[in-house]
CHARMM-style PDB file with segment names, atoms N, HN, CA, C and O in Angstrom:
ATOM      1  N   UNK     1     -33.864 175.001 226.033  1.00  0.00      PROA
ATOM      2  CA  UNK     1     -32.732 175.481 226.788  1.00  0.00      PROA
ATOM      3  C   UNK     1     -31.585 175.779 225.842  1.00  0.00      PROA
ATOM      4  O   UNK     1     -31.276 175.064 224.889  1.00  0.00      PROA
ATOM      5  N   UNK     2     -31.093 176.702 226.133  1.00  0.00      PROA
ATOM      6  HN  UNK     2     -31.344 177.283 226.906  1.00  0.00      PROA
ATOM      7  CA  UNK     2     -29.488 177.065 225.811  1.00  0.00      PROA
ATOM      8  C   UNK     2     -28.692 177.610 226.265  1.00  0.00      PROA
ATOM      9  O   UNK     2     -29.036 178.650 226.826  1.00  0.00      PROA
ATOM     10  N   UNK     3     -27.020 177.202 226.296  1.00  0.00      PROA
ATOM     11  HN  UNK     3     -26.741 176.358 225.840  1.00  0.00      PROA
ATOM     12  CA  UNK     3     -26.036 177.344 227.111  1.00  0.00      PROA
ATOM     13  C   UNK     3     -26.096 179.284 226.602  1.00  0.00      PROA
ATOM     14  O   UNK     3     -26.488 180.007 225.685  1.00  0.00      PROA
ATOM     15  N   UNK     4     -25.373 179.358 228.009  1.00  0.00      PROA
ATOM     16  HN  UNK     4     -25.054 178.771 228.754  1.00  0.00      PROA
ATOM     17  CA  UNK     4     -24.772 181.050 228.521  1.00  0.00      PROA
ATOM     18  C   UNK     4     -23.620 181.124 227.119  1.00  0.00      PROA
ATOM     19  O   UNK     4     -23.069 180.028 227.020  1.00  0.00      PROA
ATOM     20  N   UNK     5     -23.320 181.736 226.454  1.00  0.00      PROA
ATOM     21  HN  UNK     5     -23.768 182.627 226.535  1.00  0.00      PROA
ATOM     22  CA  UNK     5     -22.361 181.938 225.842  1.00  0.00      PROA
ATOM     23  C   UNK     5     -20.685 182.283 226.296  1.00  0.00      PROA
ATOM     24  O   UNK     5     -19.554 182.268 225.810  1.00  0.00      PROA
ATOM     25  N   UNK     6     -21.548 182.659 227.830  1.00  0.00      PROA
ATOM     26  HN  UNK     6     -22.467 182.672 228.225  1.00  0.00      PROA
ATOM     27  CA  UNK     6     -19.991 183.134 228.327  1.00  0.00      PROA
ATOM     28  C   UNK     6     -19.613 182.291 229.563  1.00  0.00      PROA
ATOM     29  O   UNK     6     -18.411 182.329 229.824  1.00  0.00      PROA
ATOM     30  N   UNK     7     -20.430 181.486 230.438  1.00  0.00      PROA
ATOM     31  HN  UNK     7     -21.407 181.455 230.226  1.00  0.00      PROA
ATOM     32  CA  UNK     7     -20.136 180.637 231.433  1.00  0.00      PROA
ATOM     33  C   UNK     7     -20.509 179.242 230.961  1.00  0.00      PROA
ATOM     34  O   UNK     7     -19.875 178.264 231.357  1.00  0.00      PROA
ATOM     35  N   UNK     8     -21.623 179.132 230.044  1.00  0.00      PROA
ATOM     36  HN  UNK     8     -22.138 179.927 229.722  1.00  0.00      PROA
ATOM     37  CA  UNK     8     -22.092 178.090 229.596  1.00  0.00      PROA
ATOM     38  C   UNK     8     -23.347 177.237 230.257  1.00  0.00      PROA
ATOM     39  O   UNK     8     -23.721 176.108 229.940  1.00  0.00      PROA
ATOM     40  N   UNK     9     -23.763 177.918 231.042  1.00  0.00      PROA
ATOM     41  HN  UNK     9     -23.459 178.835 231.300  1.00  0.00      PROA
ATOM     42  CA  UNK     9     -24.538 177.622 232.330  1.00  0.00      PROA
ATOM     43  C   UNK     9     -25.998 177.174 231.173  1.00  0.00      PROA
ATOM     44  O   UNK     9     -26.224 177.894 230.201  1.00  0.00      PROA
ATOM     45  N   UNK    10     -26.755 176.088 231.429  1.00  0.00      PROA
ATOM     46  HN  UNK    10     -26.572 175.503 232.219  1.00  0.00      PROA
ATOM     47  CA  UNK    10     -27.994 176.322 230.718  1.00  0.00      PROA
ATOM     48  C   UNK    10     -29.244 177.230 231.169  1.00  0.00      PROA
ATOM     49  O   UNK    10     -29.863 177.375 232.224  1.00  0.00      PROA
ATOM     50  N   UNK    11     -29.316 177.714 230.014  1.00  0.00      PROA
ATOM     51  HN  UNK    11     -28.814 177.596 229.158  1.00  0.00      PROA
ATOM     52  CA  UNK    11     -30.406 179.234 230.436  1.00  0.00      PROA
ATOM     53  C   UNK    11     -31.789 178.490 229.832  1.00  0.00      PROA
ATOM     54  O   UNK    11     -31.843 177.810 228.808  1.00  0.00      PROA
ATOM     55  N   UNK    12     -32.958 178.827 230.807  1.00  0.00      PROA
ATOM     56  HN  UNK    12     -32.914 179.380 231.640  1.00  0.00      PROA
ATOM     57  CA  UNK    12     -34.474 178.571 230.056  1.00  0.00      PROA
ATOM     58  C   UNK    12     -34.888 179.519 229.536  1.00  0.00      PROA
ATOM     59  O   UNK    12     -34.949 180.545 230.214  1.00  0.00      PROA
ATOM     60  N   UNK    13     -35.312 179.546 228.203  1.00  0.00      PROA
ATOM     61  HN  UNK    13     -35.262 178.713 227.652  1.00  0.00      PROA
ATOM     62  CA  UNK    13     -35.409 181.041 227.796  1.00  0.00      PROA
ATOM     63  C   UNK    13     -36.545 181.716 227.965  1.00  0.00      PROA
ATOM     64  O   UNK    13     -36.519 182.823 227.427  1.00  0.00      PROA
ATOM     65  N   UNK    14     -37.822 181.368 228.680  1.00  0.00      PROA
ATOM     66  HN  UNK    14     -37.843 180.468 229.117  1.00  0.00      PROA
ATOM     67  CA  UNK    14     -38.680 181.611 229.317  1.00  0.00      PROA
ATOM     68  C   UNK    14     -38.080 182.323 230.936  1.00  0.00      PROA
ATOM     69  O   UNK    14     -38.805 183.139 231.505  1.00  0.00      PROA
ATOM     70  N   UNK    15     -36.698 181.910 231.572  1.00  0.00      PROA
ATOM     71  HN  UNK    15     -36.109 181.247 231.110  1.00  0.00      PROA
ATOM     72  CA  UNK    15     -36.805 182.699 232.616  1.00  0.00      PROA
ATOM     73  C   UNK    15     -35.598 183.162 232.716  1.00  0.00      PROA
ATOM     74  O   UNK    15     -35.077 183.252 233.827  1.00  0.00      PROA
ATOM     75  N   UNK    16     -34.804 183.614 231.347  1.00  0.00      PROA
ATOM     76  HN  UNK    16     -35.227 183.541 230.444  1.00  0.00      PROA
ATOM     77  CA  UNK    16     -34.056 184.200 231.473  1.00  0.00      PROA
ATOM     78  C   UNK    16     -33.216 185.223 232.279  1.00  0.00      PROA
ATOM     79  O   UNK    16     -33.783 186.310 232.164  1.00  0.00      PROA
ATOM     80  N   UNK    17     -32.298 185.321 232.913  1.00  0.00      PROA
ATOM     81  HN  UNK    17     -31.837 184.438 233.007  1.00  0.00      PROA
ATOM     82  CA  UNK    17     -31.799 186.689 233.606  1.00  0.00      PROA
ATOM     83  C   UNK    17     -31.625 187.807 233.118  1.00  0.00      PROA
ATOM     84  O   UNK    17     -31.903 188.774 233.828  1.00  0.00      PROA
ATOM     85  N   UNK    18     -31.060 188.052 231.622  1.00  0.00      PROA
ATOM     86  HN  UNK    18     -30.834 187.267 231.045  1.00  0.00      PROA
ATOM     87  CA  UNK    18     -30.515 189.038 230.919  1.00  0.00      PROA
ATOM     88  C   UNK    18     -30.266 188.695 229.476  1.00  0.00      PROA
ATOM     89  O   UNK    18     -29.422 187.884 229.094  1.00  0.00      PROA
ATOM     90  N   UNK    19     -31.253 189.535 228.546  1.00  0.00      PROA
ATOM     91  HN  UNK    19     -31.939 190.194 228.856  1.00  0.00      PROA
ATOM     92  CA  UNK    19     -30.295 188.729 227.159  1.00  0.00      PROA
ATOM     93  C   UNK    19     -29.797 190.261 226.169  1.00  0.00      PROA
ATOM     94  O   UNK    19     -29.902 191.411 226.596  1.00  0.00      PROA
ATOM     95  N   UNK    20     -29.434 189.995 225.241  1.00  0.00      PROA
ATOM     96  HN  UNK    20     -29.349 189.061 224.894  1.00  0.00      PROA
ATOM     97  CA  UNK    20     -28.878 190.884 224.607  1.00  0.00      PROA
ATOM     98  C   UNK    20     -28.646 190.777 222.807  1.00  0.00      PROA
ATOM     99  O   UNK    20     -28.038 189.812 222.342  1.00  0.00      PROA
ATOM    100  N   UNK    21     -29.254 191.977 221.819  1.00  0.00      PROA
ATOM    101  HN  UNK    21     -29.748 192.761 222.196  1.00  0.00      PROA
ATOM    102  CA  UNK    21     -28.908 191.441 220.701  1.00  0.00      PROA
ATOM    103  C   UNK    21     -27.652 192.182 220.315  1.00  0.00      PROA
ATOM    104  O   UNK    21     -27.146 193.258 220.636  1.00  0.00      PROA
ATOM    105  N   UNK    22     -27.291 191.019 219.360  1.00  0.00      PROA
ATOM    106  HN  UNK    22     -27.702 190.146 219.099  1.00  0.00      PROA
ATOM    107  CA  UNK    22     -25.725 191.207 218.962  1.00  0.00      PROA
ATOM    108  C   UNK    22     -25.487 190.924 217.623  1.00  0.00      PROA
ATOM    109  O   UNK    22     -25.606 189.712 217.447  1.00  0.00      PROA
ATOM    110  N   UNK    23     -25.126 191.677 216.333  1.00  0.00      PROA
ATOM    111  HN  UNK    23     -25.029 192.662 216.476  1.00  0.00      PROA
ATOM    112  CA  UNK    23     -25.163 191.650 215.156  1.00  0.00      PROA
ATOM    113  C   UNK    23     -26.285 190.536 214.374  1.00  0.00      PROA
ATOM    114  O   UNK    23     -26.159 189.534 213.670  1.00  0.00      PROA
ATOM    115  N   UNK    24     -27.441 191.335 214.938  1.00  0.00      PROA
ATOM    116  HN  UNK    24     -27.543 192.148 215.511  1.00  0.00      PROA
ATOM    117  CA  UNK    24     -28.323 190.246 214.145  1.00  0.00      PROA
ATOM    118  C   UNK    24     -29.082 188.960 215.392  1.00  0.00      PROA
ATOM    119  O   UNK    24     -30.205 188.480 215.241  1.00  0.00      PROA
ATOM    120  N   UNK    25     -28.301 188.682 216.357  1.00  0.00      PROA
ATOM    121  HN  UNK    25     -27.389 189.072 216.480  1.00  0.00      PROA
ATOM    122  CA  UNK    25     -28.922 187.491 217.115  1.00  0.00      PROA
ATOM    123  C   UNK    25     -29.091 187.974 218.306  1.00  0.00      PROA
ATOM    124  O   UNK    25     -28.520 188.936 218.821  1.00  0.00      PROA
ATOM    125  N   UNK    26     -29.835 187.332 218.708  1.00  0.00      PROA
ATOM    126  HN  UNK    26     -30.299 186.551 218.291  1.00  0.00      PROA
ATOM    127  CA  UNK    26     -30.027 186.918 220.266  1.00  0.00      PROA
ATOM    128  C   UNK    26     -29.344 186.107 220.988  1.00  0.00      PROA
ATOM    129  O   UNK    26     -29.019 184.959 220.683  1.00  0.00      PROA
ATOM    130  N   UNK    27     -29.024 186.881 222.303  1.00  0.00      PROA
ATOM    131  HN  UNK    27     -29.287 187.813 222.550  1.00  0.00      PROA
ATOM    132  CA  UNK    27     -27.939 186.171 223.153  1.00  0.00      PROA
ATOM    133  C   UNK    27     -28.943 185.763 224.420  1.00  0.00      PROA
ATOM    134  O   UNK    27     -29.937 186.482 224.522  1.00  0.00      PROA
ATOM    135  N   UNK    28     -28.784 184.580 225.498  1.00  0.00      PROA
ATOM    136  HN  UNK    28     -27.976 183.995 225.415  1.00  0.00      PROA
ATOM    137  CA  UNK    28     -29.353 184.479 226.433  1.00  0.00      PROA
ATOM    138  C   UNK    28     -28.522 184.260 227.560  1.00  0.00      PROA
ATOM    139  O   UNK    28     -27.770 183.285 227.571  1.00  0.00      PROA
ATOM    140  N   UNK    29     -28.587 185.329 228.834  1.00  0.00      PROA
ATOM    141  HN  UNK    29     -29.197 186.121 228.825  1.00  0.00      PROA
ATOM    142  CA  UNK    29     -27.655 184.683 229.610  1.00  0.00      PROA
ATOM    143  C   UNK    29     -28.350 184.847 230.531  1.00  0.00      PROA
ATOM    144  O   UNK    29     -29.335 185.579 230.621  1.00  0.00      PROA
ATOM    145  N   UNK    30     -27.420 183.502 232.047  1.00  0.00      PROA
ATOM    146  HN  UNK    30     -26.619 182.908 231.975  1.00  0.00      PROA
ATOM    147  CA  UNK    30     -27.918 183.178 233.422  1.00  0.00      PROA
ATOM    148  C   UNK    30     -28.301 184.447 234.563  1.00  0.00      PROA
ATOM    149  O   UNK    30     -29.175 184.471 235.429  1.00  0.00      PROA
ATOM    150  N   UNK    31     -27.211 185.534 234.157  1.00  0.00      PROA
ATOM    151  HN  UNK    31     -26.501 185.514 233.453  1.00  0.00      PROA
ATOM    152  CA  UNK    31     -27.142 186.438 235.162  1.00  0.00      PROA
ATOM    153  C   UNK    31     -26.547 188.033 234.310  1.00  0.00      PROA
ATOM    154  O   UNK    31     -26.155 188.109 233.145  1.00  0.00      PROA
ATOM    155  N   UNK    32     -26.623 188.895 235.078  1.00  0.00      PROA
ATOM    156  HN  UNK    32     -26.942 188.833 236.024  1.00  0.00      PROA
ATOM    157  CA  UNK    32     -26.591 190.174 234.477  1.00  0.00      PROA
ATOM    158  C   UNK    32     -24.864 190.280 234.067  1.00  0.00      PROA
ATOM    159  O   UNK    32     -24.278 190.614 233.037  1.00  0.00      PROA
ATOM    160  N   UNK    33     -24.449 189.864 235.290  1.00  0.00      PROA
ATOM    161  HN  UNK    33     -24.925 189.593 236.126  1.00  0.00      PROA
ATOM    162  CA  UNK    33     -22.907 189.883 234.945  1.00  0.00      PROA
ATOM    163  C   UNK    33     -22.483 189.034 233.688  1.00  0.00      PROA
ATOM    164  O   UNK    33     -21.633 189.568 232.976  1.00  0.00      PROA
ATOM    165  N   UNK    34     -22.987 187.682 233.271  1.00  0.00      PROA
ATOM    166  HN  UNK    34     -23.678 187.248 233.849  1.00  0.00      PROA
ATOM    167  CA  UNK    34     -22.261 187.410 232.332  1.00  0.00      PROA
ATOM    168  C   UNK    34     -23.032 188.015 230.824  1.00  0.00      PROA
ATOM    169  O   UNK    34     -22.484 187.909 229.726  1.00  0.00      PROA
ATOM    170  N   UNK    35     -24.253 188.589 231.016  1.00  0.00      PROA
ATOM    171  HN  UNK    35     -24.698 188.675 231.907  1.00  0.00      PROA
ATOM    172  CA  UNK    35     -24.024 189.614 229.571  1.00  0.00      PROA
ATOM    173  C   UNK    35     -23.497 190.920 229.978  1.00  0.00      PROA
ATOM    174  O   UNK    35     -23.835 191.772 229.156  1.00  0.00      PROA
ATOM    175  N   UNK    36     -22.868 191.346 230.837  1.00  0.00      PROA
ATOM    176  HN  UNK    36     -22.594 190.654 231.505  1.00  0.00      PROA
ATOM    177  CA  UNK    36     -22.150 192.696 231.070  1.00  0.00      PROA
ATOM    178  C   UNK    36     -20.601 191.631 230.725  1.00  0.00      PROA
ATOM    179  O   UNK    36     -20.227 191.991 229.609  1.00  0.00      PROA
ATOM    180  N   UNK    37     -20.131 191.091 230.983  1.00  0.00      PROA
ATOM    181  HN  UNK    37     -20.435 190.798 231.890  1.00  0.00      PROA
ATOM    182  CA  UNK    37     -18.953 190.181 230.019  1.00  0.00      PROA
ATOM    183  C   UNK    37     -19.025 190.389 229.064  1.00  0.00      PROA
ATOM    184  O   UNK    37     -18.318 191.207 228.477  1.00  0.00      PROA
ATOM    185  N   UNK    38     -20.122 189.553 228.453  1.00  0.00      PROA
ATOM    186  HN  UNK    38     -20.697 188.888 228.930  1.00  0.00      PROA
ATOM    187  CA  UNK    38     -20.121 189.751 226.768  1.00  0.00      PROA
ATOM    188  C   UNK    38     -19.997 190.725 226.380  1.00  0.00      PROA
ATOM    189  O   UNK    38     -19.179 190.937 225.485  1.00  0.00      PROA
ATOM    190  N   UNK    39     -20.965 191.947 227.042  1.00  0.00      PROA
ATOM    191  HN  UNK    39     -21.630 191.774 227.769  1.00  0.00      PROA
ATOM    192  CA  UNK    39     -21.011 193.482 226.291  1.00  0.00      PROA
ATOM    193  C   UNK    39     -19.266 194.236 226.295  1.00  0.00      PROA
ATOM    194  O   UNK    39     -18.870 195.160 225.584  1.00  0.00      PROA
ATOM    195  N   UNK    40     -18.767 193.738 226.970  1.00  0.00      PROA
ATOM    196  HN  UNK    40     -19.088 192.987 227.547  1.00  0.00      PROA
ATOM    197  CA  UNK    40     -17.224 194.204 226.887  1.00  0.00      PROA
ATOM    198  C   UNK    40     -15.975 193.341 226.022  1.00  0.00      PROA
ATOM    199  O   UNK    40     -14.776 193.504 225.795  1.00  0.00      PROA
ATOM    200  N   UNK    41     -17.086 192.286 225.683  1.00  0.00      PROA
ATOM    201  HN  UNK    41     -18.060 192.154 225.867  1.00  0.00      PROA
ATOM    202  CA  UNK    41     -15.677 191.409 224.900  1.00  0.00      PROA
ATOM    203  C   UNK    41     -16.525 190.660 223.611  1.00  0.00      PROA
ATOM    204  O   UNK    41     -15.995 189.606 223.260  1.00  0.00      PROA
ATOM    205  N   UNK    42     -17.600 190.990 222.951  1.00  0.00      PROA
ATOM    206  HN  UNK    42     -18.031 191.846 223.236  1.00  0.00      PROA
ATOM    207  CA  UNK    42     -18.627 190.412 222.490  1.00  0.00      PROA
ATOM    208  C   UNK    42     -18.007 189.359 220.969  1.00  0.00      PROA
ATOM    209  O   UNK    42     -18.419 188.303 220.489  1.00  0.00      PROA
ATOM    210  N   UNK    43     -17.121 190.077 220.682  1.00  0.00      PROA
ATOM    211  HN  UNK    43     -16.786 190.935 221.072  1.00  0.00      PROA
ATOM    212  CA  UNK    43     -16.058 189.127 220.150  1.00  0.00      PROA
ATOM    213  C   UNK    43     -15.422 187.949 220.097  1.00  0.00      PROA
ATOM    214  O   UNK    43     -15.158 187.301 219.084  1.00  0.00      PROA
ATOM    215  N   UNK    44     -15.086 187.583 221.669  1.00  0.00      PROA
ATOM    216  HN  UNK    44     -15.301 188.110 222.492  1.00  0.00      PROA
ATOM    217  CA  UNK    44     -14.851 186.778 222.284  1.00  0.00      PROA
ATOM    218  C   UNK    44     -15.285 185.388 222.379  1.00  0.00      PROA
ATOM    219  O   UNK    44     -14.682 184.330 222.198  1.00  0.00      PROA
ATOM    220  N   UNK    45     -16.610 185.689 222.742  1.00  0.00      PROA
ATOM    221  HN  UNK    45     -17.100 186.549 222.888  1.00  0.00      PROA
ATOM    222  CA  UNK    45     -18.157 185.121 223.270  1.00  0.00      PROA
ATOM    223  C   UNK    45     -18.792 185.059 222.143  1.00  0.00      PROA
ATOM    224  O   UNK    45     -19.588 184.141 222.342  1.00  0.00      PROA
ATOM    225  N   UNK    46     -18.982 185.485 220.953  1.00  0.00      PROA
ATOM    226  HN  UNK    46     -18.335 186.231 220.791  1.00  0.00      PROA
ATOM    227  CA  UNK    46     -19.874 185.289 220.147  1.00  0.00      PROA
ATOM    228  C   UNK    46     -19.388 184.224 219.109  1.00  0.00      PROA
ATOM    229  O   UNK    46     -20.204 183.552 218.479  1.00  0.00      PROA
ATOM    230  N   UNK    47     -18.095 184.094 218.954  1.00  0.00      PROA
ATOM    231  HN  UNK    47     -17.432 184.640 219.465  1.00  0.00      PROA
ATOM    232  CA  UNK    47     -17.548 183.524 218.125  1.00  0.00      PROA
ATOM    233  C   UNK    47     -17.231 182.193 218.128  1.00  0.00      PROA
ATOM    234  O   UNK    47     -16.899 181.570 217.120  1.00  0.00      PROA
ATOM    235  N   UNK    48     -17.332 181.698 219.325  1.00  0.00      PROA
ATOM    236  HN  UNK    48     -17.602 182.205 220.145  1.00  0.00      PROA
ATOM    237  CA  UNK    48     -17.302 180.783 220.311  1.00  0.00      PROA
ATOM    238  C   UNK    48     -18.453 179.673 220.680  1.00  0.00      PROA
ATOM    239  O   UNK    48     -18.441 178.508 221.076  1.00  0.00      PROA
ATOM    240  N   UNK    49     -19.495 180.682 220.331  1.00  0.00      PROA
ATOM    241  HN  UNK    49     -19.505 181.629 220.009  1.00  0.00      PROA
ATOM    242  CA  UNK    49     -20.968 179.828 220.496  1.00  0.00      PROA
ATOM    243  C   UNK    49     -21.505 179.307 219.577  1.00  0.00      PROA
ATOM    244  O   UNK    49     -21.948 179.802 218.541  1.00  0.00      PROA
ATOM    245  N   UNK    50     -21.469 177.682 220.135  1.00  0.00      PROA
ATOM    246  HN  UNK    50     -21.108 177.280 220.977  1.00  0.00      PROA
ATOM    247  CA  UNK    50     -21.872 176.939 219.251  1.00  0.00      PROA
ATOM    248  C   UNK    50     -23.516 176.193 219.064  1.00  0.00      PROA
ATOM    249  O   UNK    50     -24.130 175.539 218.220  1.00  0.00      PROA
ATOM    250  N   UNK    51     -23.787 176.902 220.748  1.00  0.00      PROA
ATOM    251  HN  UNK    51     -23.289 177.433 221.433  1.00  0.00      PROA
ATOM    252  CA  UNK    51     -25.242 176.516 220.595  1.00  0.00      PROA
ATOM    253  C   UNK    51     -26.461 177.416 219.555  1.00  0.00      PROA
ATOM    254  O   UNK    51     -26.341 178.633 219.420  1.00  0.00      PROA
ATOM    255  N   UNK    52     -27.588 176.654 218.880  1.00  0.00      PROA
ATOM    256  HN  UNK    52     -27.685 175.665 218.989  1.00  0.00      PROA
ATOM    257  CA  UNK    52     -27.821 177.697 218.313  1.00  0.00      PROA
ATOM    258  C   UNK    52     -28.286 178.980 218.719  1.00  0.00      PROA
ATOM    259  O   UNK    52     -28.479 179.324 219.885  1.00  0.00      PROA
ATOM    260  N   UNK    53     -28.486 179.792 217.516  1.00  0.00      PROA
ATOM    261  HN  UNK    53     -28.329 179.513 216.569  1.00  0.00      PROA
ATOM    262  CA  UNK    53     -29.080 181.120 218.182  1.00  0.00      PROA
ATOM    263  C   UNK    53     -29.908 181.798 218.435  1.00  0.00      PROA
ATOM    264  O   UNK    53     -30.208 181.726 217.243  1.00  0.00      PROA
ATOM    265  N   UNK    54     -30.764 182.550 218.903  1.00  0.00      PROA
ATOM    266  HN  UNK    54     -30.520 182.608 219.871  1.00  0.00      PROA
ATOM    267  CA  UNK    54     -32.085 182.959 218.384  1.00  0.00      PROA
ATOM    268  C   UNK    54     -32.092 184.164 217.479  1.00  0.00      PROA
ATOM    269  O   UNK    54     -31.167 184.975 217.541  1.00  0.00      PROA
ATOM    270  N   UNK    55     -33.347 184.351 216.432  1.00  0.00      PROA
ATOM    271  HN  UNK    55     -34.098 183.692 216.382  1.00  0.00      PROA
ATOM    272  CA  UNK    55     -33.253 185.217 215.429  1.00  0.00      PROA
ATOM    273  C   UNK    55     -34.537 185.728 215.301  1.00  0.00      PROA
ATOM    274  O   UNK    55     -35.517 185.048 215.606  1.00  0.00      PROA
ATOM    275  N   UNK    56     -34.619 186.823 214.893  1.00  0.00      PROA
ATOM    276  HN  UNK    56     -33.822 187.375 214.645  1.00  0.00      PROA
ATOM    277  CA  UNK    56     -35.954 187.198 214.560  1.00  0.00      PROA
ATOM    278  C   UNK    56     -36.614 186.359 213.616  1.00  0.00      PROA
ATOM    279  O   UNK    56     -37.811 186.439 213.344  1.00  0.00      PROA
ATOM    280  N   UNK    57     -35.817 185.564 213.132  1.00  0.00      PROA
ATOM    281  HN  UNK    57     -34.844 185.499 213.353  1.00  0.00      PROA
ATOM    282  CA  UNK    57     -36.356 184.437 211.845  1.00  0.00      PROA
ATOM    283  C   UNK    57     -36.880 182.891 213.067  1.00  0.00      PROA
ATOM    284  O   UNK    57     -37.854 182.151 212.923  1.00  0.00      PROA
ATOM    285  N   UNK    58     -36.070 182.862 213.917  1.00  0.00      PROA
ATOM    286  HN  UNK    58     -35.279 183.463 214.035  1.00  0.00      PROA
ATOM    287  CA  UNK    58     -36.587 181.014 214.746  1.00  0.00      PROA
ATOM    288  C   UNK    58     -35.203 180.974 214.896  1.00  0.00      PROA
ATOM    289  O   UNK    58     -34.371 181.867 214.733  1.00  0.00      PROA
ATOM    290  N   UNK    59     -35.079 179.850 215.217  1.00  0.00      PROA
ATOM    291  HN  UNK    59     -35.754 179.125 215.350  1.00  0.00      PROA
ATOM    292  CA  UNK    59     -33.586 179.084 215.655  1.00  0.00      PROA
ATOM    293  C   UNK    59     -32.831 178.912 214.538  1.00  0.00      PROA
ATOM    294  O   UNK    59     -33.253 178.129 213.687  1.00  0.00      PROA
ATOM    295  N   UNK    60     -31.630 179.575 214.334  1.00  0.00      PROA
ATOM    296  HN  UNK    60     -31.288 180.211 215.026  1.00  0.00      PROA
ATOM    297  CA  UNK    60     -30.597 178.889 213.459  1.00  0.00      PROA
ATOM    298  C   UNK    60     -29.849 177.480 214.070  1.00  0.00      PROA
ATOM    299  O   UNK    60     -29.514 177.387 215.251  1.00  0.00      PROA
ATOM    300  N   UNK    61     -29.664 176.501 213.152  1.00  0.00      PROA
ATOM    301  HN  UNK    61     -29.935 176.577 212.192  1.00  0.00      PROA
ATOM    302  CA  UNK    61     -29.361 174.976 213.038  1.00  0.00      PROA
ATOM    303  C   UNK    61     -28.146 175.270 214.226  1.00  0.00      PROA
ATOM    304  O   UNK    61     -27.846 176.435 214.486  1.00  0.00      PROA
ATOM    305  N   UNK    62     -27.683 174.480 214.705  1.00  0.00      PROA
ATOM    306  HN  UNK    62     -27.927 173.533 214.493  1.00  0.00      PROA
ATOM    307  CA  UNK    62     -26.475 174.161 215.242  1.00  0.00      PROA
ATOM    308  C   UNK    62     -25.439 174.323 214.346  1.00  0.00      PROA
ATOM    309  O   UNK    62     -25.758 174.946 213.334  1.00  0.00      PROA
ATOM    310  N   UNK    63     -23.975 173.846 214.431  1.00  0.00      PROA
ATOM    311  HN  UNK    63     -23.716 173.339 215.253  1.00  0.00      PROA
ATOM    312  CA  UNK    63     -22.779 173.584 213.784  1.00  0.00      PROA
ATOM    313  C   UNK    63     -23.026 172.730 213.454  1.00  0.00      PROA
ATOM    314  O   UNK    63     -22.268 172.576 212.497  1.00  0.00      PROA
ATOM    315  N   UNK    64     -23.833 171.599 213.554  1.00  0.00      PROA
ATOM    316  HN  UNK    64     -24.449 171.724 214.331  1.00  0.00      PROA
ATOM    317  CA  UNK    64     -23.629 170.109 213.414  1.00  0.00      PROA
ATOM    318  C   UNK    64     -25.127 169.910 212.508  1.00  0.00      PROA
ATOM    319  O   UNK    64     -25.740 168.843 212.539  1.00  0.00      PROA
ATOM    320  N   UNK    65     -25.447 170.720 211.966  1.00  0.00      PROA
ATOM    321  HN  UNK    65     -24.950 171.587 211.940  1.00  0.00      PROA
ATOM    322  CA  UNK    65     -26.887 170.976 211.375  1.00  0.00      PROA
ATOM    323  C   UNK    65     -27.816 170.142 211.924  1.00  0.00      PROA
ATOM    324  O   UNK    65     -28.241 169.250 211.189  1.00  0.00      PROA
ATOM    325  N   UNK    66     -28.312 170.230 213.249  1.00  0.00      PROA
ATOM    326  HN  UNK    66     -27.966 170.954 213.846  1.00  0.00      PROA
ATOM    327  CA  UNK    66     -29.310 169.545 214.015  1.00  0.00      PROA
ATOM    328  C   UNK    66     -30.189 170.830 214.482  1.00  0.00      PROA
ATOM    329  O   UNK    66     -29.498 171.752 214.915  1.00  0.00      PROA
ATOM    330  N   UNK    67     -31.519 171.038 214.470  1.00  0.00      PROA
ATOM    331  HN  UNK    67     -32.080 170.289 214.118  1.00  0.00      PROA
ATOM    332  CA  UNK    67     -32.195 172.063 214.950  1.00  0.00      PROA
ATOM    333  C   UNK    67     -32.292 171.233 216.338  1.00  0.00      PROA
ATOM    334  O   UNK    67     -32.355 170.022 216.548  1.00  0.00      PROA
ATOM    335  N   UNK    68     -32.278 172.703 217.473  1.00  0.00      PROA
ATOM    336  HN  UNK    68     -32.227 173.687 217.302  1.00  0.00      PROA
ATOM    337  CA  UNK    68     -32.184 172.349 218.811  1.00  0.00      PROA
ATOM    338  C   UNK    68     -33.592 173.603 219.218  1.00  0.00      PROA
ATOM    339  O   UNK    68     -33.936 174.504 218.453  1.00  0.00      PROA
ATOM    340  N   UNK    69     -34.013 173.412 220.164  1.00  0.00      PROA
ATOM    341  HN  UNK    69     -33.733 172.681 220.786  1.00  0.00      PROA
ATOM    342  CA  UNK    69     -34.852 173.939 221.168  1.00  0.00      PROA
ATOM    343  C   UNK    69     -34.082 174.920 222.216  1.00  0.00      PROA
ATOM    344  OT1 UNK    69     -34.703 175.445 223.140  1.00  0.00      PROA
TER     345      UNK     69
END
């Protein structure tokens, strides 16, 4: 699981609503509206997220250098 970037809601990333890539990562969100948020403020929202991310490489570490799921 990982939080919405923009509501924070936890997303399963198996049943995702909507995700979106964004300089390099993968974003996962609950519902269409909050990646139509992001896509208008992606700045905002990206900078902000501290859960890790997904990558074409696997999961980047957390902030707190703990690998998360």
């Amino acid at each position: 699981m990982v939080n919405d970037p923009v509501c924070g809601a936890l997303v399963y990333e198996r049943e995702t609503a909507a995700w979106l890539e964004y300089q390099g990562h993968t974003y996962l969100f609950c519902s269409p509206f909050c990646r139509l948020q992001f896509e208008q403020h992606p700045e905002r929202y990206a900078e902000q997220h501290a859960a890790p991310r997904y990558t074409r490489q696997g999961v980047e570490p957390a902030r707190d250098g703990a690998h998360r799921p």
